[in-house]
Structure formats: structure tokens, C-alpha cells
SEVO-329524 format. One line per 8 residues: number of its first residue (from 1); for each residue x, y, z of N, C-alpha, C, O. Coordinates in pm, whole numbers, plus 50000, padded with zeros to 5 digits. Each point is the difference from the previous one (the first is absolute). Layout:
N
NUM	X Y Z X Y Z X Y Z X Y Z  ...
% end
This chain:
213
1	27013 46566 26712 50050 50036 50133 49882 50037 50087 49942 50107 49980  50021 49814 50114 49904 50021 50072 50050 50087 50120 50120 49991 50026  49803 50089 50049 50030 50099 50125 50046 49921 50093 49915 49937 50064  50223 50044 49969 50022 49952 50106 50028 50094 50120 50074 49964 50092  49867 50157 49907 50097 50116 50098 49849 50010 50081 49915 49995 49911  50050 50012 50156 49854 50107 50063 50013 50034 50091 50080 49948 50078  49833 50174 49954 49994 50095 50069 49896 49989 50138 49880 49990 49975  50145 50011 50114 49861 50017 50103 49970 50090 50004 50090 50080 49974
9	49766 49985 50060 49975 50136 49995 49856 49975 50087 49944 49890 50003  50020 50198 50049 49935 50059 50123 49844 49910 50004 49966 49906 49928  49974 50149 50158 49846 49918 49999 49928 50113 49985 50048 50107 50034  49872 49887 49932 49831 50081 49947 49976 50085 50156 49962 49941 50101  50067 50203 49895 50004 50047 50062 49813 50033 50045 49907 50025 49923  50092 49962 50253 49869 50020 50019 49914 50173 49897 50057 50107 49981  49816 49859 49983 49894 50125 49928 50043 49959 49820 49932 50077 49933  50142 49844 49984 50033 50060 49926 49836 49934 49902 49922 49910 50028
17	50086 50199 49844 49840 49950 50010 50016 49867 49940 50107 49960 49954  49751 49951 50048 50008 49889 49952 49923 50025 49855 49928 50092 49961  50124 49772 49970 49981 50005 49884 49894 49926 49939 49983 50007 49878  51448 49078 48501 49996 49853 50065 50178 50027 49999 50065 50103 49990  49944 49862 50014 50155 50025 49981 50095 50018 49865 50005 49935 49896  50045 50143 50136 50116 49992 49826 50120 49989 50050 50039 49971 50113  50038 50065 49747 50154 49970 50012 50063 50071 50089 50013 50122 50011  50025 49794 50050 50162 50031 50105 50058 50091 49967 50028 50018 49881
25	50013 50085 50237 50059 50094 49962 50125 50021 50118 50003 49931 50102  50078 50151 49876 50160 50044 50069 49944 50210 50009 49992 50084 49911  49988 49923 50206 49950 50185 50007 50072 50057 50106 50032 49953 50109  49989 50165 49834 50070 50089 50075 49912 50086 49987 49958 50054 49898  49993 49970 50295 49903 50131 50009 50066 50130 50030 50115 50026 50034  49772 50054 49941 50055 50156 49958 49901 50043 50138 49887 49951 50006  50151 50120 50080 49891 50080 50080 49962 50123 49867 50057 50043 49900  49822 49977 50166 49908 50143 49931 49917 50081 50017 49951 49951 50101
33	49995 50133 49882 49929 50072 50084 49858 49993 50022 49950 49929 49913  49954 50120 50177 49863 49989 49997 49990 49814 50073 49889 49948 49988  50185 49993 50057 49959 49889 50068 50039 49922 49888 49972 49885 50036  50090 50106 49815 50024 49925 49916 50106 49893 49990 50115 50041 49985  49865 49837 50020 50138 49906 50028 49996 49960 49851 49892 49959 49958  50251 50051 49928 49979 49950 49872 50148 49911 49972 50105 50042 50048  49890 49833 49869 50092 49916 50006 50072 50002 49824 49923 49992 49905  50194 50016 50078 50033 49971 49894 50027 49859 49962 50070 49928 50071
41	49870 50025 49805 50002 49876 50001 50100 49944 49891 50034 50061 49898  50006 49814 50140 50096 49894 49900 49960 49885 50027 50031 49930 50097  49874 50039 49790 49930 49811 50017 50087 49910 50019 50118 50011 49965  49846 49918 50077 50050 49841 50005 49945 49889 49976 49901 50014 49928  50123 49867 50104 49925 49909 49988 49852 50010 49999 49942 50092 50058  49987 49801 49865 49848 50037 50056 50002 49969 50105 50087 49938 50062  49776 50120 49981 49956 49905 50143 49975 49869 49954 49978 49978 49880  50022 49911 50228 49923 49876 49962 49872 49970 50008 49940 49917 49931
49	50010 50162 50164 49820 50032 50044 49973 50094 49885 49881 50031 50000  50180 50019 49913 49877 50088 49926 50016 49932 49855 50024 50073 49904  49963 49781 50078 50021 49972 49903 49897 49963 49947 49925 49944 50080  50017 50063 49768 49865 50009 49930 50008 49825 50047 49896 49982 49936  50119 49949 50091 49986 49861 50017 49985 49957 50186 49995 49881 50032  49999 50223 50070 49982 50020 50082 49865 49935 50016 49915 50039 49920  50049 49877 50160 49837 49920 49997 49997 50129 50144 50073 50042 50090  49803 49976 49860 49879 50052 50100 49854 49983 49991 49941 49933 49914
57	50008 50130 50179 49850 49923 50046 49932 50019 49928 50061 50106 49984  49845 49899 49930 49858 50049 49927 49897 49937 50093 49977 49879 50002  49969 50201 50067 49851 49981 50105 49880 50027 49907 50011 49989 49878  49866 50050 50186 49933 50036 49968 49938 50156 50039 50071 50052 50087  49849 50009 49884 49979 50129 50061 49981 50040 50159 50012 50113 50046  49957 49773 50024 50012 49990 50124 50114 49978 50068 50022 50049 50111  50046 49886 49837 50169 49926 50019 50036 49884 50028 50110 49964 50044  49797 49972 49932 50012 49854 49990 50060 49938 49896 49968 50005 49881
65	50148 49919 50187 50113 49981 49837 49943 49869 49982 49950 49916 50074  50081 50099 49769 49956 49907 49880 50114 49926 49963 50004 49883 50037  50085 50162 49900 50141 49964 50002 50134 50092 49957 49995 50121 49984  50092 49820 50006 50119 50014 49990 50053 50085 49819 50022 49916 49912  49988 50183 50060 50003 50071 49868 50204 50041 50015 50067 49998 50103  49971 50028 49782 50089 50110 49978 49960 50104 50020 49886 50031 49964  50188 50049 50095 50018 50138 50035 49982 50078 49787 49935 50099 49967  50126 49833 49965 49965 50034 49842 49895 49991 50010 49958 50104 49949
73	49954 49836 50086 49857 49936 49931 49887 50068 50106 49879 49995 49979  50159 50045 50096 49969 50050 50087 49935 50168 49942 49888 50042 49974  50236 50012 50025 50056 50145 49922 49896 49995 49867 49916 50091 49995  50083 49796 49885 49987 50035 49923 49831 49944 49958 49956 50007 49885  49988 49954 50200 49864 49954 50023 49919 50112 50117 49886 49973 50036  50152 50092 49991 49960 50051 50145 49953 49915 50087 49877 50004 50003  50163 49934 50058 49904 49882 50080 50024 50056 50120 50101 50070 50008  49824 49913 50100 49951 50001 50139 50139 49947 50060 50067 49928 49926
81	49971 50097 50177 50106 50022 50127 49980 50069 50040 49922 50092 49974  50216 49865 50201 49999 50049 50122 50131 50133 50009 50122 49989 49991  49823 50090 50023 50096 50094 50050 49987 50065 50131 49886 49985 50045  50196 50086 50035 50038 50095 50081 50065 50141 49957 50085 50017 49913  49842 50100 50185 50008 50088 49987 50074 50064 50109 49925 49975 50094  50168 50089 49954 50068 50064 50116 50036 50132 50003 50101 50019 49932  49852 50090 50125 49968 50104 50021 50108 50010 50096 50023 49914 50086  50033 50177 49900 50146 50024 50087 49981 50121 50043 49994 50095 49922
89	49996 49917 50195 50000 50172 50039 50122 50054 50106 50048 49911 50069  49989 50182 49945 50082 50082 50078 49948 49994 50129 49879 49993 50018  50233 50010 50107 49922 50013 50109 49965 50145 50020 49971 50039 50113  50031 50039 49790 49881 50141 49987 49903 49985 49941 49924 50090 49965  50065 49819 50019 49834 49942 49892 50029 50056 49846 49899 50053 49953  50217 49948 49957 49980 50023 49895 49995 49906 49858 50119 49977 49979  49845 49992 49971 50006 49877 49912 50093 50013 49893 50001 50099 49927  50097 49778 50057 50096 49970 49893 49977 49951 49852 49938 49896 49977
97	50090 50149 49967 49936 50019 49832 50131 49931 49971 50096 50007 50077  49906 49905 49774 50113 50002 49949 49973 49913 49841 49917 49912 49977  50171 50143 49938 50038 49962 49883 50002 49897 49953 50042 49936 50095  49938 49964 49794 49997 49864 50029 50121 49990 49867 50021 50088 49916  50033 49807 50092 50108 49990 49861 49913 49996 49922 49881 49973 50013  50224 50075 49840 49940 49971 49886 49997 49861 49970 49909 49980 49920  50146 49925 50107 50006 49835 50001 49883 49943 50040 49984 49879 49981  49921 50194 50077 49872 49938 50070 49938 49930 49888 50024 50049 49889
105	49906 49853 50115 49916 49938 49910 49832 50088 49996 49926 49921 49940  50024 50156 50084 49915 50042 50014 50013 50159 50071 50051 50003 50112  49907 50121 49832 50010 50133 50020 50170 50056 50026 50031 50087 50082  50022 49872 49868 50147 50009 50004 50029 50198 50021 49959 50098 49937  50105 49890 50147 50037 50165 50008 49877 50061 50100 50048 50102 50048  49866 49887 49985 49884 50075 50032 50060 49972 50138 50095 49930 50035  49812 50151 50035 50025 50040 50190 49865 49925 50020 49898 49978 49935  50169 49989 50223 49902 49859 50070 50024 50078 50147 50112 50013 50050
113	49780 50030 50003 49953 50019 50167 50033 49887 50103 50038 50024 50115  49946 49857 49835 50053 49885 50056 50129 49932 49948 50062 50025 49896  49971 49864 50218 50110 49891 49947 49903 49894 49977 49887 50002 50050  50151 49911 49879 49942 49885 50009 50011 49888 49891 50092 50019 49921  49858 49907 50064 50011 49865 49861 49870 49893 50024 49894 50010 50061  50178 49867 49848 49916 49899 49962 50027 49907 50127 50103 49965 50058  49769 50013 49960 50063 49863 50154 50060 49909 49913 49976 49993 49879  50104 49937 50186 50088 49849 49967 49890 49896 50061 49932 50009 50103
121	50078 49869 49777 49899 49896 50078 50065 49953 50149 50114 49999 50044  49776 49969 50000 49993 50005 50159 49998 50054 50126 49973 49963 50114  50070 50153 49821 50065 50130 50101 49844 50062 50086 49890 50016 49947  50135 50000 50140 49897 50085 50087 49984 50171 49931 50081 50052 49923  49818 49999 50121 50006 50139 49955 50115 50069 50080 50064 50098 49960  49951 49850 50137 50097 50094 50075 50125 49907 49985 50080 50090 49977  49978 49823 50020 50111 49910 49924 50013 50080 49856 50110 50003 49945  49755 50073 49985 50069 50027 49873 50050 50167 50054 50116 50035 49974
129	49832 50018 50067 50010 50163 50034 50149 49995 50110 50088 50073 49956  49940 49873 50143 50142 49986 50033 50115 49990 49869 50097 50076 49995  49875 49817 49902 50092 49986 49940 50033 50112 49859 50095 50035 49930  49771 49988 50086 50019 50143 49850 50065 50166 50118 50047 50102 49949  49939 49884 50163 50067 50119 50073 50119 49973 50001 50056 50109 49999  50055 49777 50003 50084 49929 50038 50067 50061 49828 50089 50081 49971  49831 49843 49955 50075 50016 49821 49999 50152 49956 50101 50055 49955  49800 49996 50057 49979 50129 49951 50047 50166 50028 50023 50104 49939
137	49972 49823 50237 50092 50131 50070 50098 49959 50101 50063 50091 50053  49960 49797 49979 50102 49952 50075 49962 50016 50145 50084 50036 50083  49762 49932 49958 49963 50032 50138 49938 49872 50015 49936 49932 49919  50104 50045 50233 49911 49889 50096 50025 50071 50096 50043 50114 50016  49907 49762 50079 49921 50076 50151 49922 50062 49999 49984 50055 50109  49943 49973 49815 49907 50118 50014 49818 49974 49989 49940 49931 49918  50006 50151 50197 49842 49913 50043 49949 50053 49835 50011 50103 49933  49918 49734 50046 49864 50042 49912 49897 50014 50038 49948 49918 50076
145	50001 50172 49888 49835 50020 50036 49941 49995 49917 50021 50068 49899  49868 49834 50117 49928 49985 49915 49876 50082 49952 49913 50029 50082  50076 50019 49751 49903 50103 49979 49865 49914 49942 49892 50060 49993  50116 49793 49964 49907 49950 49962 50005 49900 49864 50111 49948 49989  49813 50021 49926 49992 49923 49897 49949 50070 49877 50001 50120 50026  49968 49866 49887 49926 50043 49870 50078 49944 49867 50108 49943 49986  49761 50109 49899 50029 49942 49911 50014 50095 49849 49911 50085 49994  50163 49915 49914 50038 50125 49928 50004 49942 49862 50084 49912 49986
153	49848 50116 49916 50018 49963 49844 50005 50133 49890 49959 50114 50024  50080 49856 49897 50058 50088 49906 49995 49910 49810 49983 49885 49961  50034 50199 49996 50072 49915 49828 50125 49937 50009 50036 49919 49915  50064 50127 50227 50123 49997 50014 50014 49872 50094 50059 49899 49962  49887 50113 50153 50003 49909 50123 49871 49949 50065 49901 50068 50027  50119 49782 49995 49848 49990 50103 50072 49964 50113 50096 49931 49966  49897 50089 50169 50063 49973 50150 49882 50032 50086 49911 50084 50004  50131 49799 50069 49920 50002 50127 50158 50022 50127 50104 49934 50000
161	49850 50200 50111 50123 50023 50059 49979 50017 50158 49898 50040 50056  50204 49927 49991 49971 50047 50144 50110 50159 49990 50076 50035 49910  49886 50034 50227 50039 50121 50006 50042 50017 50099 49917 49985 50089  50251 50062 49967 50041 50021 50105 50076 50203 49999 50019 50062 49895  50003 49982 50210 50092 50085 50048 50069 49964 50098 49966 49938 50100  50187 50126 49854 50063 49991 50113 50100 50130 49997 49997 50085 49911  50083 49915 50191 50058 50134 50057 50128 49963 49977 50039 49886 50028  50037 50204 49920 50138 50022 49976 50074 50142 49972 49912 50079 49965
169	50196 49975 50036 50054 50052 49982 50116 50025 49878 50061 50095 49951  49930 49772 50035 50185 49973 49890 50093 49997 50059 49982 49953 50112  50144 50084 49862 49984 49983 49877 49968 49904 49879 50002 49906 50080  49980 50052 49839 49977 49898 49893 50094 49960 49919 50090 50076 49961  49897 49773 49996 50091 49957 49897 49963 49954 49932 49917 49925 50050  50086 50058 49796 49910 49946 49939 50054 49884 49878 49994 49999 49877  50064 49902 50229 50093 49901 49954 49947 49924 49873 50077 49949 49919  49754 50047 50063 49976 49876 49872 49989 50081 49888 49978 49950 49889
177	50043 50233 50137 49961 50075 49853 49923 50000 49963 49999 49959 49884  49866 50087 50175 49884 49983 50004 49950 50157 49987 49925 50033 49908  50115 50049 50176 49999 50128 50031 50074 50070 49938 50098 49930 49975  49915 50175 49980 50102 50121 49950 50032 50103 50130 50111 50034 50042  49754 50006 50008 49991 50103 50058 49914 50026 50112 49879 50005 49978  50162 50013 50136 49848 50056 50114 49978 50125 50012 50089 50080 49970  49794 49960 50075 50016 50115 50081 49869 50012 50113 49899 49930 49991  50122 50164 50109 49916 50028 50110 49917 50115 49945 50066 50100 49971
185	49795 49906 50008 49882 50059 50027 49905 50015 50062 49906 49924 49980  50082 50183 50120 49872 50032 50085 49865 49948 49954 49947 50044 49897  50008 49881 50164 49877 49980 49971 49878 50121 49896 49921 49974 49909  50114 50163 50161 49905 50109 49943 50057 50020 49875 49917 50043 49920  50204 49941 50031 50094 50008 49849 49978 49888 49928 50029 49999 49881  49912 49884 50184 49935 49856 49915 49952 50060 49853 50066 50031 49901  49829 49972 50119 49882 50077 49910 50117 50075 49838 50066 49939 49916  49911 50202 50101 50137 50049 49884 50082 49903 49991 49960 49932 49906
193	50191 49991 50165 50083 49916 49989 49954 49923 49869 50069 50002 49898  49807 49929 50112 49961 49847 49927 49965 50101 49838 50020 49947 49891  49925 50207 50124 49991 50026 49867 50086 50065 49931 49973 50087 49917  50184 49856 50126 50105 50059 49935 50044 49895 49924 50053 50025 49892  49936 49887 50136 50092 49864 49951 49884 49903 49985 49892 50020 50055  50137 49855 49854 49906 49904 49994 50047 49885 50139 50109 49950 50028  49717 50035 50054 50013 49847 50153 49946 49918 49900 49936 50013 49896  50136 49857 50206 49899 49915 50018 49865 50018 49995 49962 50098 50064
201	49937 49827 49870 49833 50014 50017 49958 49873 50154 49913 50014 50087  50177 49882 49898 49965 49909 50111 50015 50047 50082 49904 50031 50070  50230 50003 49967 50036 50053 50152 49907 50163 50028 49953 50012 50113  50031 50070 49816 49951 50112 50001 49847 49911 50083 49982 50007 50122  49927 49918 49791 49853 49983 50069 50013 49901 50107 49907 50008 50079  50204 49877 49955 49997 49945 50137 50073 50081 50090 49963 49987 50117  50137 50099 49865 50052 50036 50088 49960 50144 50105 49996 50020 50121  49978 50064 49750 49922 50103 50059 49922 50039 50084 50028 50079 50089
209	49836 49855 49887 49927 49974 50062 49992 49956 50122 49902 50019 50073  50214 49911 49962 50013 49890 50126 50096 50101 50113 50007 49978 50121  50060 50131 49809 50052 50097 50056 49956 50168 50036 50060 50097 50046  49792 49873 49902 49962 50104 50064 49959 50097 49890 49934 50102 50021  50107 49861 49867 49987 50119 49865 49902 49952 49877 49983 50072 49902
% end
């Protein structure tokens, strides 16, 4: 079940500072406190995009694609791809944190500072970052700004990524089951926040940085 519902939400208010999918799910959200939006979940179908037979790009460290891989082979080789990163902030400047399913193929359960995924072959960086805001939280319309490019390796992942923010409010939906959970944190609460729980390491060193921290 792909997001067919979205949301418009506001433009990047002037001063503010500058800076893959799993199984389908059926959620009923709970409001909560401290800025927390959390969904109870009942799977469904898989997705069809997050399937280990999913072809995607393998580039090179620069991003120049080579060819066409499974999303399996991909995962289980670490090879080089394109991702996007999207930094979602409040029009009070606070940044949205959130939960990732346990279904994820990679850091399953852990909290991610950003939205984001694997580009689809062909897709523009910003063709891919529209469509992971669209799946992940149920938002379009909304300006990207662009924070830049870089490149991130690990034992886990190699990506080369572009980096956007954009401004929203919510509320959110998180139609492909991708997410468990958001929440809003002040920028100055960043810092403690990340050493309560296990982030992202990608999004933590492209995104951060590009936001000021």
C-alpha cells in the first residue's frame, strides 16, 4: 500500500538556520506527549518496492552508476548507491526524529534524524526525496532545500547522498510502515536525545553537520 493521502505543509520560513521500505502496514495513531506521534501497527501486504529483488543502482564512490544490482545484493555486498537524506523541521526550527520499523533491512528499530531511502534508477535527487516524503510521512508540497551532496561508508553501508531540509508541521502518516514513531526535538536537546537510544551513523554525519550541529 503505497501513500496515497498527502499533506501540504508550509515553506521554509525566512532565518531558519541552514544546514528502504518494508512491509505494509494498516495504523492507528495514538497522540502523545512531548511532541510524540506513535502508530499501532497490523502488516499487510509487502510493499512491492522493498523487495530483495528490487534492481537498484551500484555507482561508484563518486556516483557514477555502473549498473543495475538487486536491492539483495546490494544489502548483502555493501556496494555503493544513491541515497537521500530529508531533514524535516518545524516551522519553530525543531527537528523530527523517528523510529524506523523493525522490518528494515538494515539497523532495524534504531532512530533516524532524517527521512529518506535508496534512489530508484533514474530518479533525480529531488524526484527521489519528493517521493520518500510522500511514502514515509504522507507529505508533498513542500519546498526542498537543498543542504548538499556527500559520501558515507561504514561495514554496514557505502552511499553517496544528496541532502535536503524541508519545513513541515504534520501531521504525518506513515502509510509504507517504515516508521513506528516521530518525535519533535529542539535542536539544543539534539546532543543527550541521540545518547539515549541507538541513530543512524549516516544520517547523524551528513545531516548534522549541514544543520548547523
Amino acid at each position: 500500500m503505497s501513500s496515497k493521502t498527502s499533506l501540504a505543509c508550509s515553506s521554509r520560513p525566512a532565518g531558519l538556520p541552514c544546514c528502504s521500505r518494508a512491509s505494509s502496514v494498516v495504523r492507528v495513531f495514538l497522540a502523545m506527549p512531548n511532541g510524540r506521534q506513535m502508530a499501532m501497527v497490523t502488516p499487510t501486504a509487502a510493499h512491492p518496492e522493498n523487495s530483495p529483488d528490487e534492481l537498484v543502482e551500484e555507482v561508484d564512490s563518486l556516483g557514477t552508476v555502473l549498473r543495475l544490482v538487486t536491492r539483495r545484493q546490494m544489502r548483502a555486498e555493501a556496494l555503493w548507491h544513491r541515497a537521500v537524506f530529508i531533514a524535516v523541521r518545524s516551522s519553530t526550527g525543531q527537528l523530527l526524529i523517528h523510529q524506523r520499523a523493525m522490518t528494515k533491512d538494515v539497523w532495524p528499530g534504531w532512530w533516524d534524524v532524517a527521512v529518506g531511502g535508496v534512489v530508484s534508477p533514474g530518479e533525480s535527487w529531488e524526484q527521489a526525496a519528493e517521493r520518500e516524503l510522500a511514502e514515509e510521512l504522507g507529505v508533498s508540497g513542500v519546498e526542498l532545500r537543498p543542504l548538499g551532496t556527500g559520501a558515507y561508508r561504514d561495514n554496514e553501508v557505502k552511499l553517496v547522498a544528496a541532502c535536503f531540509e524541508a519545513v513541515c508541521d504534520g501531521p504525518f502518516r506513515y502509510s509504507d510502515g517504515e516508521i513506528i514513531e516521530t518525535q519533535w526535538v529542539a535542536l539544543k536537546d539534539l546532543g543527550s536525545r541521540i545518547t539515549q537510544d541507538s541513530f543512524l551513523p549516516d544520517s547523524i554525519a551528513l545531516i548534522l553537520p549541514r544543520i548547523g550541529l
